[in-house]
C-alpha positions, 0 to 999 in steps of 0.5 A: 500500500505504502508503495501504491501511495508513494509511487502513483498517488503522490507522483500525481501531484508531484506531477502537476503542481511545478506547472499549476504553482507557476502559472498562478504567479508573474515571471518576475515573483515567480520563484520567490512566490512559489518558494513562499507558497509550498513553504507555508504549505509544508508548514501547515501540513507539519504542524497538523498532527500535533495540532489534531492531538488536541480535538483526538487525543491518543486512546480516545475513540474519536480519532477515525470520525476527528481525523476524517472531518479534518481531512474532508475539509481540508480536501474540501478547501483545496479543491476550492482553491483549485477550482477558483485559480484562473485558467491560463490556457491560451495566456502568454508566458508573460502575461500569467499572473496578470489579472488583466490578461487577455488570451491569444485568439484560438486561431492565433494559438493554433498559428503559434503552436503549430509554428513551435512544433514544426521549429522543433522537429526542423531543430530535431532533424 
C-alpha cells in the first residue's frame, strides 16, 4: 500500500503542481512566490498532527470520525482553491499572473503552436 501511495498517488501531484504553482504567479515573483507558497504549505501540513492531538487525543475513540472531518475539509478547501485559480490556457508566458490578461485568439494559438512544433522537429532533424 505504502508503495501504491508513494509511487502513483503522490507522483500525481508531484506531477502537476511545478506547472499549476507557476502559472498562478508573474515571471518576475515567480520563484520567490512559489518558494513562499509550498513553504507555508509544508508548514501547515507539519504542524497538523500535533495540532489534531488536541480535538483526538491518543486512546480516545474519536480519532477515525476527528481525523476524517479534518481531512474532508481540508480536501474540501483545496479543491476550492483549485477550482477558483484562473485558467491560463491560451495566456502568454508573460502575461500569467496578470489579472488583466487577455488570451491569444484560438486561431492565433493554433498559428503559434503549430509554428513551435514544426521549429522543433526542423531543430530535431
Amino acid at each position: 500500500m505504502s508503495l501504491v501511495v508513494w509511487g502513483v498517488l503522490y507522483q500525481g501531484d508531484n506531477a502537476i503542481f511545478p506547472s499549476f504553482y507557476a502559472e498562478l504567479f508573474r515571471a518576475r515573483t515567480r520563484v520567490t512566490a512559489m518558494a513562499i507558497a509550498q513553504s507555508i504549505g509544508t508548514l501547515i501540513t507539519a504542524l497538523l498532527p500535533p495540532l489534531s492531538a488536541t480535538p483526538a487525543p491518543p486512546a480516545s475513540t474519536t480519532i477515525p470520525p476527528t481525523i476524517g472531518a479534518m481531512t474532508f475539509a481540508i480536501t474540501i478547501i483545496a479543491a476550492v482553491a483549485a477550482w477558483s485559480a484562473r485558467e491560463t490556457y491560451r495566456i502568454h508566458l508573460n502575461d500569467l499572473g496578470d489579472p488583466r490578461a487577455i488570451p491569444v485568439p484560438k486561431q492565433e494559438y493554433d498559428r503559434m503552436r503549430a509554428q513551435t512544433l514544426a521549429d522543433a522537429r526542423m531543430a530535431k532533424a
